[in-house]
Each structure stands twice: as C-alpha cells, then as structure tokens.
Backbone of each chain as ProteinMPNN parsed JSONL, in Angstrom:
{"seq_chain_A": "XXXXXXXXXXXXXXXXXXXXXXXXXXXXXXXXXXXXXXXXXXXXXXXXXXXXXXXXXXXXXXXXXXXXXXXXXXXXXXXXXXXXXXXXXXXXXXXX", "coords_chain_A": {"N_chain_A": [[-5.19, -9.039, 30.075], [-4.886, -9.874, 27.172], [-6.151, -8.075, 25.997], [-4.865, -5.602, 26.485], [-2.864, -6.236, 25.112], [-3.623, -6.409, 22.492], [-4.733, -4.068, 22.502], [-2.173, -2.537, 22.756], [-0.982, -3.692, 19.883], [-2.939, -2.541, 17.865], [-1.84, 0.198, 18.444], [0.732, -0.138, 17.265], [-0.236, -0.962, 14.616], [-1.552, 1.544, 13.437], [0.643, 3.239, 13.747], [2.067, 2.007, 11.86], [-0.03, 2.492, 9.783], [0.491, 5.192, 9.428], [2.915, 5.541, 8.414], [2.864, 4.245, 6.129], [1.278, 5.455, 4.623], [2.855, 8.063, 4.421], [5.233, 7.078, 3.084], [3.528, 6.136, 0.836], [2.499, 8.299, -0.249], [4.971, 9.83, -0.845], [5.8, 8.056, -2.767], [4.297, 9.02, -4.753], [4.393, 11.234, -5.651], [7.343, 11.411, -6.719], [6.872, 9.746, -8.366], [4.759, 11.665, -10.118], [7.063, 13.2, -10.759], [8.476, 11.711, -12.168], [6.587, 11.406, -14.519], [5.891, 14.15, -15.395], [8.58, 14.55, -16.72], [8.772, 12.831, -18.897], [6.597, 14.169, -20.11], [7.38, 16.325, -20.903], [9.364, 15.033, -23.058], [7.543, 14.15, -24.414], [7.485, 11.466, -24.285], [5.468, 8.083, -23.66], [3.481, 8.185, -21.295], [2.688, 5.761, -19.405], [4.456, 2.666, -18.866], [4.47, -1.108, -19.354], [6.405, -2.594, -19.39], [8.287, -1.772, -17.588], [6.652, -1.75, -15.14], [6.354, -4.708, -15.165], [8.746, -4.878, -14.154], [8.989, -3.954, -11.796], [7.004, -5.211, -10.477], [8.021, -7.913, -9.866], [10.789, -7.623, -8.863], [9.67, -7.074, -6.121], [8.131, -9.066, -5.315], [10.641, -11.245, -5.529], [12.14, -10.335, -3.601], [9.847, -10.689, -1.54], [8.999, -12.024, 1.9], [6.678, -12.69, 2.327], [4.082, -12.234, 5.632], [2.594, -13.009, 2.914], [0.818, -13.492, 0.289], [2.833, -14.372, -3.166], [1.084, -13.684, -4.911], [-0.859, -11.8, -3.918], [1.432, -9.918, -3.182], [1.715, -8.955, -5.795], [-1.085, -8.508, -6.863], [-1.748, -5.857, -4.573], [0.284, -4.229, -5.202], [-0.009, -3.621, -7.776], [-2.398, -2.373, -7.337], [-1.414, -0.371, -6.005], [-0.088, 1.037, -8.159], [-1.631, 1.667, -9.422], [-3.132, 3.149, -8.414], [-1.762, 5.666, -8.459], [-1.44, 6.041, -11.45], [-3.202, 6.94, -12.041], [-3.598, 9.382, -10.396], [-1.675, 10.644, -12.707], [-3.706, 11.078, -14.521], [-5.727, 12.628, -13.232], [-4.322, 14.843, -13.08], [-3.639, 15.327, -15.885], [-6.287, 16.536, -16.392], [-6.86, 18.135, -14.945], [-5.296, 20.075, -16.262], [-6.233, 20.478, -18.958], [-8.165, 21.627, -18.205], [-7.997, 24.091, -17.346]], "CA_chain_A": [[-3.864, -9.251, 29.465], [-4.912, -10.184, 25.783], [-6.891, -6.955, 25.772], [-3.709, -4.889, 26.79], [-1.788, -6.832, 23.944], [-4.544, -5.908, 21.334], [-4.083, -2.477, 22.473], [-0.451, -2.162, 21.798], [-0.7, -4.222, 18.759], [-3.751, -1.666, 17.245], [-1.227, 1.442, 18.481], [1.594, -0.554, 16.55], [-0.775, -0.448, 13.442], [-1.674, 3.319, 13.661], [1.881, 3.96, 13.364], [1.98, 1.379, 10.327], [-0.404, 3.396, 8.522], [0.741, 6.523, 8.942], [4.186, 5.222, 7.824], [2.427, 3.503, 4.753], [0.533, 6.77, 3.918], [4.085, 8.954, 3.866], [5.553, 6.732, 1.902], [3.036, 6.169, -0.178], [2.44, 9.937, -0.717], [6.326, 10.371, -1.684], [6.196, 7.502, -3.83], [3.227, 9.49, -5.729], [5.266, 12.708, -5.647], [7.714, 10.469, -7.269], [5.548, 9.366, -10.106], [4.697, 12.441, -11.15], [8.333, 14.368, -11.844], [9.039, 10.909, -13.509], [5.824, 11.613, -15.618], [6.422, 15.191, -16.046], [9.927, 14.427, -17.233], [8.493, 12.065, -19.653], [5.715, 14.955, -20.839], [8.281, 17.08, -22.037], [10.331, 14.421, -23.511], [6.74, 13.563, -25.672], [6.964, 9.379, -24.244], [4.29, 7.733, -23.184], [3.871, 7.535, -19.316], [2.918, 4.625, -18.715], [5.972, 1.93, -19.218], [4.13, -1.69, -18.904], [7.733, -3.458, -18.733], [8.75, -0.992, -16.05], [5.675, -1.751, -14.166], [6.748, -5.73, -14.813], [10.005, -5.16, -13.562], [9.213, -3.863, -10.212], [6.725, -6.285, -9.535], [9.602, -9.018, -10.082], [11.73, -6.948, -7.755], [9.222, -6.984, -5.026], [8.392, -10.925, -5.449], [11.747, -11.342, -5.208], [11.974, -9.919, -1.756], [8.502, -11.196, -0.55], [9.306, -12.854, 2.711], [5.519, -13.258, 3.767], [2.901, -13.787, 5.208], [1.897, -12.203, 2.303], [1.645, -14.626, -0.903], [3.77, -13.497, -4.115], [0.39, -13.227, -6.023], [-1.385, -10.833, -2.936], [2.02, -9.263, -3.392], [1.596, -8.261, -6.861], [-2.216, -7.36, -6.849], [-1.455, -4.891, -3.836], [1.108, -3.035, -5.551], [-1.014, -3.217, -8.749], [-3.646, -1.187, -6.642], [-0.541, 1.361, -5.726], [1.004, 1.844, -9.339], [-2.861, 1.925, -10.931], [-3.571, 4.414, -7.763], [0.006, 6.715, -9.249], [-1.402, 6.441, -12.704], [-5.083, 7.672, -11.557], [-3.322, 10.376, -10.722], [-1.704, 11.374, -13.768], [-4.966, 10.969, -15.698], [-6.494, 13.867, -12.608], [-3.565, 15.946, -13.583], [-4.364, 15.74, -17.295], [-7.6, 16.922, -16.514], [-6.662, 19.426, -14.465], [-4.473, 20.781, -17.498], [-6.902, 20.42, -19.814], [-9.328, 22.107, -17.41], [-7.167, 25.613, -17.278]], "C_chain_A": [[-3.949, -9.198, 27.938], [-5.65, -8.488, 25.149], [-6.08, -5.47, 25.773], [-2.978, -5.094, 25.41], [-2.792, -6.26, 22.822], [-4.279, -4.25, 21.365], [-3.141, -1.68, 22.265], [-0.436, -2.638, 20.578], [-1.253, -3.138, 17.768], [-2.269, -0.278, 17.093], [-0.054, 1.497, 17.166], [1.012, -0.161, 14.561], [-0.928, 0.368, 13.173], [-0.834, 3.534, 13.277], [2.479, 3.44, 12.162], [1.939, 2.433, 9.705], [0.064, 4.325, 8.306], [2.385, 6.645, 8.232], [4.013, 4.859, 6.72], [2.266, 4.973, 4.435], [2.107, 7.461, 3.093], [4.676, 8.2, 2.719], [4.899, 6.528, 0.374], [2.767, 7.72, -1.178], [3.74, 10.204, -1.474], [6.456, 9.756, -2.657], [4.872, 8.152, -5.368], [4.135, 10.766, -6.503], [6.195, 12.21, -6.739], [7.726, 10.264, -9.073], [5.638, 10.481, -10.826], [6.195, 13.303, -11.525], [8.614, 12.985, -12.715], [7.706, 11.549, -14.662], [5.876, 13.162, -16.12], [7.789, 15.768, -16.976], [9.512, 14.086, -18.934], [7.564, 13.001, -20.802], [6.653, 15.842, -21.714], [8.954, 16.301, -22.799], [9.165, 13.797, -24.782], [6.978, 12.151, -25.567], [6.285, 9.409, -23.728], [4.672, 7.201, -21.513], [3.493, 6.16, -18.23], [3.638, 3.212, -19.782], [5.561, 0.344, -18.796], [5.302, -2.833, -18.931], [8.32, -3.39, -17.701], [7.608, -1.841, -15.151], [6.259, -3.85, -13.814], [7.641, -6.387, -14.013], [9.852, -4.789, -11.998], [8.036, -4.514, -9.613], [7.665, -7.682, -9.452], [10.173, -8.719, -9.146], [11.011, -7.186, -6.408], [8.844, -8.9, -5.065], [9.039, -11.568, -4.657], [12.009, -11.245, -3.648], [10.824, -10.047, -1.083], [9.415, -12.244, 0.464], [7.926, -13.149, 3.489], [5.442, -12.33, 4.639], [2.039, -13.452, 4.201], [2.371, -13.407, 0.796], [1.878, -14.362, -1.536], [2.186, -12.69, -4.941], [-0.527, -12.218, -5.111], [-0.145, -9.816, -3.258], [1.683, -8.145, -4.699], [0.242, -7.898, -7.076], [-2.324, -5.814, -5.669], [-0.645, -4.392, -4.869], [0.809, -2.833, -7.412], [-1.762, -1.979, -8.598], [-2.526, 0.029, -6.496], [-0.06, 1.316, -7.003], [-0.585, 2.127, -10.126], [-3.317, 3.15, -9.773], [-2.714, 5.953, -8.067], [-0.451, 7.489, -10.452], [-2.79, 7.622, -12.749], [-4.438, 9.265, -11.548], [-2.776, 11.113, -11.527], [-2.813, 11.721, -14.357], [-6.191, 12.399, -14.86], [-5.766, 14.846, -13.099], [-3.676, 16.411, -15.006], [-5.445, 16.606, -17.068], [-7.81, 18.054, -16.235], [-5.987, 20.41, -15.592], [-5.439, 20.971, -18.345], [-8.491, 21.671, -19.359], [-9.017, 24.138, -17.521], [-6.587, 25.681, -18.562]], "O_chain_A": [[-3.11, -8.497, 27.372], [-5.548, -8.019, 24.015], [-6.501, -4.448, 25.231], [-2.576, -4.151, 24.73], [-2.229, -5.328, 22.247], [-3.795, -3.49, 20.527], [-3.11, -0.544, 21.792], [0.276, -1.919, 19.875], [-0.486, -2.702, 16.909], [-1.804, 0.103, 16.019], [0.162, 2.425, 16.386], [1.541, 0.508, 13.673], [-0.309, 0.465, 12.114], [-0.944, 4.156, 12.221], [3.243, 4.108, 11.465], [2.807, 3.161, 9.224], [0.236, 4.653, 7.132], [2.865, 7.635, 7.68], [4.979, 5.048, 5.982], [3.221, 5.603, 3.979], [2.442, 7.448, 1.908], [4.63, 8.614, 1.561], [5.397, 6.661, -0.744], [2.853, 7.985, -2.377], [3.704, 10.725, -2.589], [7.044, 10.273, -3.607], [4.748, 7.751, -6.525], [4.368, 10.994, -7.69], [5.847, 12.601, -7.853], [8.228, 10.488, -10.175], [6.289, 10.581, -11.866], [6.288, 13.973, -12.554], [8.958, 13.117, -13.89], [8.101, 12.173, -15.647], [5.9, 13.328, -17.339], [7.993, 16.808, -17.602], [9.799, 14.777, -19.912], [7.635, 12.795, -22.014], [6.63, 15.989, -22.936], [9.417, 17.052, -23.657], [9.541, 13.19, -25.785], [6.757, 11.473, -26.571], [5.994, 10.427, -23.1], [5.446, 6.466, -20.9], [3.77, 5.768, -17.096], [3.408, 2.912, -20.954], [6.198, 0.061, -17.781], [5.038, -3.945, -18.473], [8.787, -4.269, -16.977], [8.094, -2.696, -14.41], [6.483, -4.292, -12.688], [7.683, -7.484, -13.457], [10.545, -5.308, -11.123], [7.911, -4.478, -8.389], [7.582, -8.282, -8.38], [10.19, -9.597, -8.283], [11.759, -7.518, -5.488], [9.674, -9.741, -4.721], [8.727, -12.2, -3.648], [12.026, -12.125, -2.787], [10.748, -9.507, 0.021], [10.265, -13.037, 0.061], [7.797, -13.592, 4.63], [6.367, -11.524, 4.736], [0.825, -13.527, 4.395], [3.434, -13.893, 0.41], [1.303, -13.274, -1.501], [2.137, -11.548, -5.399], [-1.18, -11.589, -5.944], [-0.564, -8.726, -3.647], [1.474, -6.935, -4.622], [0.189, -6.773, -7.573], [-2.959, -4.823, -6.03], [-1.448, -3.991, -5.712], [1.386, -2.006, -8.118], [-1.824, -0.967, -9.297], [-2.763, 1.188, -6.833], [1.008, 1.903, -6.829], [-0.681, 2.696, -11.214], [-3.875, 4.13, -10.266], [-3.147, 7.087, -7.862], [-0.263, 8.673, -10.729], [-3.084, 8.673, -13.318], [-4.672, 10.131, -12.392], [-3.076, 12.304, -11.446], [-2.851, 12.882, -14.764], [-7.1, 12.978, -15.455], [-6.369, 15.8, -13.591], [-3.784, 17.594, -15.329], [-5.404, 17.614, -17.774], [-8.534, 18.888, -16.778], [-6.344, 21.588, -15.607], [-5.472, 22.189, -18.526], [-9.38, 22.217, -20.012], [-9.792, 25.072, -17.726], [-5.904, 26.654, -18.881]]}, "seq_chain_B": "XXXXXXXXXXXXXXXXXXXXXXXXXXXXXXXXXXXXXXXXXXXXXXXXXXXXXXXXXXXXXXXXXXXXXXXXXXXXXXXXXXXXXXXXXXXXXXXX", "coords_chain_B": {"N_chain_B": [[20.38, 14.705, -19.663], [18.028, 14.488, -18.683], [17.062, 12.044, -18.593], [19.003, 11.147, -16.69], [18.283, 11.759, -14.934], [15.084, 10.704, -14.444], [16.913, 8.111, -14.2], [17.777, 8.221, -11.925], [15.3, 8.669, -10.415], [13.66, 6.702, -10.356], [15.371, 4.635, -9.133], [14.827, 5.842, -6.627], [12.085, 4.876, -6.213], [11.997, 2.218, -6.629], [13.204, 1.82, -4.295], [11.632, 2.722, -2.272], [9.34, 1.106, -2.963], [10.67, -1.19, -1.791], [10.077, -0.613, 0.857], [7.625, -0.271, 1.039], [7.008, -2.332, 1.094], [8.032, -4.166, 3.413], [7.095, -2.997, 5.275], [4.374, -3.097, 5.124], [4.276, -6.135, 4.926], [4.836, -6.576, 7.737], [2.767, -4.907, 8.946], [1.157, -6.839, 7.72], [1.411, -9.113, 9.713], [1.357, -8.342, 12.258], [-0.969, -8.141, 12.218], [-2.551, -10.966, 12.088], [-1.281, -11.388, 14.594], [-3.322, -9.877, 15.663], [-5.65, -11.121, 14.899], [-5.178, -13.914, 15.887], [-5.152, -13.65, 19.226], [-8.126, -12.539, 19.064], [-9.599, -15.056, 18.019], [-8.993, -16.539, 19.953], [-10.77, -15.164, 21.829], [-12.805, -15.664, 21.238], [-14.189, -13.595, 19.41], [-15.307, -11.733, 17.093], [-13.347, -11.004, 14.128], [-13.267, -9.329, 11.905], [-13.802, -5.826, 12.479], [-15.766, -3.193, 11.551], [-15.989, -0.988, 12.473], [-13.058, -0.376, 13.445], [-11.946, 0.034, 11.043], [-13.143, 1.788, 10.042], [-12.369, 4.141, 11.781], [-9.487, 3.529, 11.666], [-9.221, 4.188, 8.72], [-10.55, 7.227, 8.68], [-8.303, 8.484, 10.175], [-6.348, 8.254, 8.784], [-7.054, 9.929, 6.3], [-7.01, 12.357, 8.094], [-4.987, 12.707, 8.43], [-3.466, 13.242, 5.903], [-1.404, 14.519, 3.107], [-1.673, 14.672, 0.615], [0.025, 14.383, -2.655], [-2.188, 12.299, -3.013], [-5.401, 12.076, -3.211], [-8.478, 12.302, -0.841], [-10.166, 10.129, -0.891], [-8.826, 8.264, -2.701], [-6.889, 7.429, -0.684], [-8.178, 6.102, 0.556], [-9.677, 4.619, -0.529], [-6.816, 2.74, -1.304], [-6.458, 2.366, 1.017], [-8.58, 0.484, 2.188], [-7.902, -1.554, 0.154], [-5.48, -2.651, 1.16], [-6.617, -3.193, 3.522], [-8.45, -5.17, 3.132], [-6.394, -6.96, 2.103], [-5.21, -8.069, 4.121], [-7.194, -8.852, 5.302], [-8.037, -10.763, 4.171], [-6.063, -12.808, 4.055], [-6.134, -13.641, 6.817], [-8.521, -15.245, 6.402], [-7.663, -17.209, 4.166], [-5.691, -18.436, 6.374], [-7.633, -19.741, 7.931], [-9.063, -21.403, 6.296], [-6.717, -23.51, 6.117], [-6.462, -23.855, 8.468], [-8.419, -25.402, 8.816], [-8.027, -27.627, 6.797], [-6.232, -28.929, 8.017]], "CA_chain_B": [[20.218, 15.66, -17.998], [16.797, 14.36, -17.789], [17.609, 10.653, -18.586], [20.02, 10.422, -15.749], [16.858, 12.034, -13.557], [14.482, 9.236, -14.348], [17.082, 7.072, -13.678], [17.699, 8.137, -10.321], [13.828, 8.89, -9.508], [13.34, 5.321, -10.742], [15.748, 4.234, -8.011], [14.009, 6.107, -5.347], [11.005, 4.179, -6.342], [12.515, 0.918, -6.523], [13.861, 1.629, -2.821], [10.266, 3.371, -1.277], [8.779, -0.247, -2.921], [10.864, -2.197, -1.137], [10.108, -0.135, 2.193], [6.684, -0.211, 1.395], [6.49, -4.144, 1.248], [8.714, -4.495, 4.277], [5.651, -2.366, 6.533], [2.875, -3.827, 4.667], [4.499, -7.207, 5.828], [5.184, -6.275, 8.973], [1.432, -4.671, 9.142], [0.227, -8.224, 8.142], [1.94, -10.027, 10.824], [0.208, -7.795, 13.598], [-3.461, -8.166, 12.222], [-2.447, -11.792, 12.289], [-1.348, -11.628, 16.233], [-4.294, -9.654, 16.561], [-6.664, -12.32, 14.815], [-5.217, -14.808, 16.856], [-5.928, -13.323, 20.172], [-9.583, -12.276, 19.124], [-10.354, -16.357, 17.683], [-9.073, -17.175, 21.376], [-11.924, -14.931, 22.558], [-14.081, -15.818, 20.229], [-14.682, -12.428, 19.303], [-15.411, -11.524, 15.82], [-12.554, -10.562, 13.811], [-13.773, -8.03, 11.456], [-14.404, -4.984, 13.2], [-15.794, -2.223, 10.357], [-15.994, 0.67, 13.485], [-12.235, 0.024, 13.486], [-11.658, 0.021, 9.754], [-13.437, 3.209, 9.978], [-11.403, 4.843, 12.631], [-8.129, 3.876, 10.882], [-9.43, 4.95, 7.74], [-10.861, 8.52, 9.344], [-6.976, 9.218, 11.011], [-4.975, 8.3, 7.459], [-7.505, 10.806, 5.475], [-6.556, 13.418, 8.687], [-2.908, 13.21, 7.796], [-3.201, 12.888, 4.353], [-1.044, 15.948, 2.943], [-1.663, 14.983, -0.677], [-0.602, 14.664, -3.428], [-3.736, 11.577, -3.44], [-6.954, 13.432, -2.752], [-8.513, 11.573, 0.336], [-10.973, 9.417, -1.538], [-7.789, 7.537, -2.798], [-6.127, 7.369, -0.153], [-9.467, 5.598, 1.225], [-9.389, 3.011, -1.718], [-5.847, 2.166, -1.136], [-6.403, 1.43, 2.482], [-9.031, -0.734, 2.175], [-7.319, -2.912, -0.809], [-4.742, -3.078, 2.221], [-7.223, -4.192, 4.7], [-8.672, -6.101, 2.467], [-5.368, -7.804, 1.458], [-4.998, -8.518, 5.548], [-8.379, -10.084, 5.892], [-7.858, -12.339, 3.158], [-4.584, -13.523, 4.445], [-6.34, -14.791, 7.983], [-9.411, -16.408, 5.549], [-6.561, -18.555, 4.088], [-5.202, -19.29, 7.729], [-8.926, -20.979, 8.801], [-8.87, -22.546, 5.507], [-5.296, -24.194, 6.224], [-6.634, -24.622, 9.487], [-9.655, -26.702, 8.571], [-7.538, -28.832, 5.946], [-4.991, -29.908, 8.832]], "C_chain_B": [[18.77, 14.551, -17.104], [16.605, 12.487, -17.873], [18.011, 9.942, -16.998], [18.664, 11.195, -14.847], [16.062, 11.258, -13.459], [14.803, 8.462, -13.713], [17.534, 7.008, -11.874], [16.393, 8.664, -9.755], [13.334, 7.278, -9.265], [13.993, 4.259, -9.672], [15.626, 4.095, -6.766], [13.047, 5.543, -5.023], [11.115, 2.801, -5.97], [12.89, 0.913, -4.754], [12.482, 2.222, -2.04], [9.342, 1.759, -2.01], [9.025, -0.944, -2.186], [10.566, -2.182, 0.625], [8.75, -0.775, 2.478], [6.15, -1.838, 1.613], [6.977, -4.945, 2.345], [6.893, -4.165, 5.448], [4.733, -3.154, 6.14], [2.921, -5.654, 5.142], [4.239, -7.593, 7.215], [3.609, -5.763, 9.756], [0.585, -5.788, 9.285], [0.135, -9.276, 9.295], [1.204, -9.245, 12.191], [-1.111, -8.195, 13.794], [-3.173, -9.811, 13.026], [-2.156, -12.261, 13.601], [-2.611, -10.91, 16.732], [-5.538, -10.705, 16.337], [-6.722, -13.432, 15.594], [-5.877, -14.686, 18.503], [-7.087, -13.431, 20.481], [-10.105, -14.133, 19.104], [-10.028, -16.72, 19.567], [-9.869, -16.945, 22.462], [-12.379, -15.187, 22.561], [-14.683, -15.028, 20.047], [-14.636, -12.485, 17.541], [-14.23, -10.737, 15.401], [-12.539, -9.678, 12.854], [-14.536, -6.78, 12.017], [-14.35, -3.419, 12.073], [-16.058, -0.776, 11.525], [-14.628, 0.797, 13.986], [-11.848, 0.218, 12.282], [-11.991, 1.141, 9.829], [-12.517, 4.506, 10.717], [-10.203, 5.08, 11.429], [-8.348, 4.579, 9.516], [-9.659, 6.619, 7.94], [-9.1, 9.38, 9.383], [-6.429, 8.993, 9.7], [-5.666, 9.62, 6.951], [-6.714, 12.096, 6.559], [-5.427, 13.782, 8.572], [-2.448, 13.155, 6.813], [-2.878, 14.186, 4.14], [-0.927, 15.489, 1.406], [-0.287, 13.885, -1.645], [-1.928, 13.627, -3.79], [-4.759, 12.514, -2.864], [-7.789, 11.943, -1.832], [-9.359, 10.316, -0.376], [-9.599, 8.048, -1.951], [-7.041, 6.991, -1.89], [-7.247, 5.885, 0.738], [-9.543, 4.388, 0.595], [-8.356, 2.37, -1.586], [-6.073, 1.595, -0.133], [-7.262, 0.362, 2.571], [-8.815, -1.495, 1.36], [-6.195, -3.407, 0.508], [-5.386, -3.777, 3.541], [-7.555, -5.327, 4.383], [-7.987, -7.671, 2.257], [-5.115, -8.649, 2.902], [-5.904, -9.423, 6.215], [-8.231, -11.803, 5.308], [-6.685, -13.363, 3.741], [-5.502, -14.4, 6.08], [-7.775, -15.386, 7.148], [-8.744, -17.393, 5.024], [-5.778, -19.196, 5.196], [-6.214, -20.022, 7.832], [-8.766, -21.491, 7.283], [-7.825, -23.75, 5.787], [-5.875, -24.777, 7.455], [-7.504, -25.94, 9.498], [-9.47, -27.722, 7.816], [-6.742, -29.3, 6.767], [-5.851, -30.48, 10.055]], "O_chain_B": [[18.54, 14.128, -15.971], [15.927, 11.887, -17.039], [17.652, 8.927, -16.401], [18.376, 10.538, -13.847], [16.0, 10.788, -12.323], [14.114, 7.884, -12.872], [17.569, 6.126, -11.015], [16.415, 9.101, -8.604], [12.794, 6.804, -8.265], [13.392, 3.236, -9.343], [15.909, 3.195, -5.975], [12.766, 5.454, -3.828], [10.414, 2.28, -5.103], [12.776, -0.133, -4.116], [12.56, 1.952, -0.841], [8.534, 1.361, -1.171], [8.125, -1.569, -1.625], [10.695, -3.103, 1.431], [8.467, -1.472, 3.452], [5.146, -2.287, 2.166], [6.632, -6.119, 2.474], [6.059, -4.87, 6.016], [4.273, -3.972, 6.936], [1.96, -6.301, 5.559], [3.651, -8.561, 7.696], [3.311, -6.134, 10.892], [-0.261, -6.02, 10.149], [-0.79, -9.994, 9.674], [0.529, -9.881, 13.001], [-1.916, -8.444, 14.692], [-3.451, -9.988, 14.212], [-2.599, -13.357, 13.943], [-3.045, -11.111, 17.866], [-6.271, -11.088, 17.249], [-7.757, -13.965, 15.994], [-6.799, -15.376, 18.939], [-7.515, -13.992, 21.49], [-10.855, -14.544, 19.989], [-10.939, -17.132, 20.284], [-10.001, -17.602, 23.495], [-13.02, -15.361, 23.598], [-15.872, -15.174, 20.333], [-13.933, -13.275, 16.911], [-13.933, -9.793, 16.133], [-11.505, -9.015, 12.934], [-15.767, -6.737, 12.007], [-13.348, -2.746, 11.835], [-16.301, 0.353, 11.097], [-14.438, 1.697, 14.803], [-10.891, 0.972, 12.458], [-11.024, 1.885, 9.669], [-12.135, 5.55, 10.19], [-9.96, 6.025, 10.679], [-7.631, 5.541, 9.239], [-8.877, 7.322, 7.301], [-8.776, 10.439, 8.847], [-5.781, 10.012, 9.459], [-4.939, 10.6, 7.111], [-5.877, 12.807, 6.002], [-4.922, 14.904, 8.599], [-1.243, 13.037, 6.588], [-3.562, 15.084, 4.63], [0.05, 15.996, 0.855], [0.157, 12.824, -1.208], [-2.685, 13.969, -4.699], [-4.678, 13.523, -2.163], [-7.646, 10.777, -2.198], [-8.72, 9.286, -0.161], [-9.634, 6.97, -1.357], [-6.437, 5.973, -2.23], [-6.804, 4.925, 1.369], [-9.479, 3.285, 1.138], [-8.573, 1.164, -1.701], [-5.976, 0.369, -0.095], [-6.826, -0.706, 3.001], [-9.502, -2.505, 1.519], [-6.16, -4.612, 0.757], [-4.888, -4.592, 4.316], [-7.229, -6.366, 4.957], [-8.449, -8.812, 2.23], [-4.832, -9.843, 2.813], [-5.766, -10.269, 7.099], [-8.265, -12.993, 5.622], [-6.695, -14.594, 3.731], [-5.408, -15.611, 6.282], [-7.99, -16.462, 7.705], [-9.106, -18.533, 5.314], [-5.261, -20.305, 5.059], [-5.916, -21.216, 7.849], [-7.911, -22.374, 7.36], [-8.211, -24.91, 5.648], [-5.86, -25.998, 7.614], [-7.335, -27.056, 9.99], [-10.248, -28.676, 7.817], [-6.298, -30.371, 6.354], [-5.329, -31.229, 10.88]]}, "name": "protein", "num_of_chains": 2, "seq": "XXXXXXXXXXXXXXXXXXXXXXXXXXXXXXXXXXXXXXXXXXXXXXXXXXXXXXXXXXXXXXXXXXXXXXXXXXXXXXXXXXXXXXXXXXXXXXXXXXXXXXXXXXXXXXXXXXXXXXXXXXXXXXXXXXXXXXXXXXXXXXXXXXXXXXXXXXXXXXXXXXXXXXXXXXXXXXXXXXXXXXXXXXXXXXXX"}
C-alpha cells in the first residue's frame, strides 16, 4: 500500500519537474529580451532593487512549507542562474 | 516602445514567479508525504540513485535556453531546499 502511494507520489514529482523546468526555461527566455532590450538602451542589466522587489512579492505569497528565508535563497539560485546566463551570452558575443 | 516592453516582460516574470513558487510548494509537500511514509518504514530518506534519475530525465527535456549543467545546479539547490525542509521537521520533532 505505502509502496503504491510512494509510487504515485514520485510520478506526481516527475511531472513537478518537468513543469518547473518549462517554466523555468521561459522565465530565462524572459530574462534575456528584458536584457537585450536593456543592451540597446546602454543600462545596466542587472537591477538590484528589481531583484528586491520580486523577492518581496514572492514572500508575500509564501504559503509554506517552505520558510520565507528558503523562499528567498531558492529564487536567489534562479535569478543568479538568469544572470549566469547573460554573462555566457556576453561571451559568446565577444567570442564572434 | 521598448519601455512599455520591459514593462510587460517584467509582468510575465512577476506572474511565471508566482507559478514557480506555487509548484515548488506543492513539490515540497509531496517529498514531505513521501518522507513520512519512508520514516514509517524506516527506510532511509535520501535516495542519491533517485536524485540521479530525476536529474538524468530534466537534462533529457531540457530544450535550452540553460545549457544542461545549469539546469543540474538548479535542481539540486531544489532538492536540496526539500531535504532541508524534512531536517527541520526531525528537529521540531525532537524539540516536542
């Protein structure tokens, strides 16, 4: 029985991730036309008030079981994983 | 032109955050029915030949733009973030 339930629960996760991934992928996609916007416009791309404000926003809407400050180092790791990638795309530019 | 594009990419963002903290919730609350289960086995609850799996299947559907290596780092700050959360349950447990 518990071994059945683990087995749906795992399947349940599977379909997590691959729901995390997409989103996470679009929210990269995302990132960069804002930062390509920003390249032509000559500002600097990374915005460390912006970045304040939408951990605030997410906080805000933490309902757990996740604690506000797990909240905000996770989505640390996804806006410093966003920026990573500008800094490959530089490179790549710089490279050609 | 490109103002008012920011500000509605910036929106999209703000709304794929709030998705992504809804799942990642919703992700924690599973591990957490599955931790429970396993302590009722008394099975070990870190299992790194499933961490591997799930990690393996995100890189297979990874369509970019992170390059898989990333995508690899993110997930385990997310497992990570899931383990930690039932290490503060047996703490809580062992103070009550």
């Amino acid at each position: 029985m518990s071994d059945a339930n683990v087995k749906q629960l795992r399947e349940e996760l599977d379909s997590i991730n691959l729901e995390l991934l997409s989103l996470l992928s679009k929210r990269a996609s995302i990132v960069q036309e804002i930062a390509d916007i920003k390249t032509k416009q000559g500002v600097t791309k990374f915005d460390p008030e912006r970045e304040k404000e939408m951990l605030d926003r997410l906080v805000e809407h933490n309902e757990g079981p996740f604690e506000n400050d797990a909240v905000r180092h996770l989505f640390k790791q996804i806006f410093k994983a966003s920026l990573q990638l500008q800094k490959d795309d530089s490179k790549k530019h710089l490279l050609v």
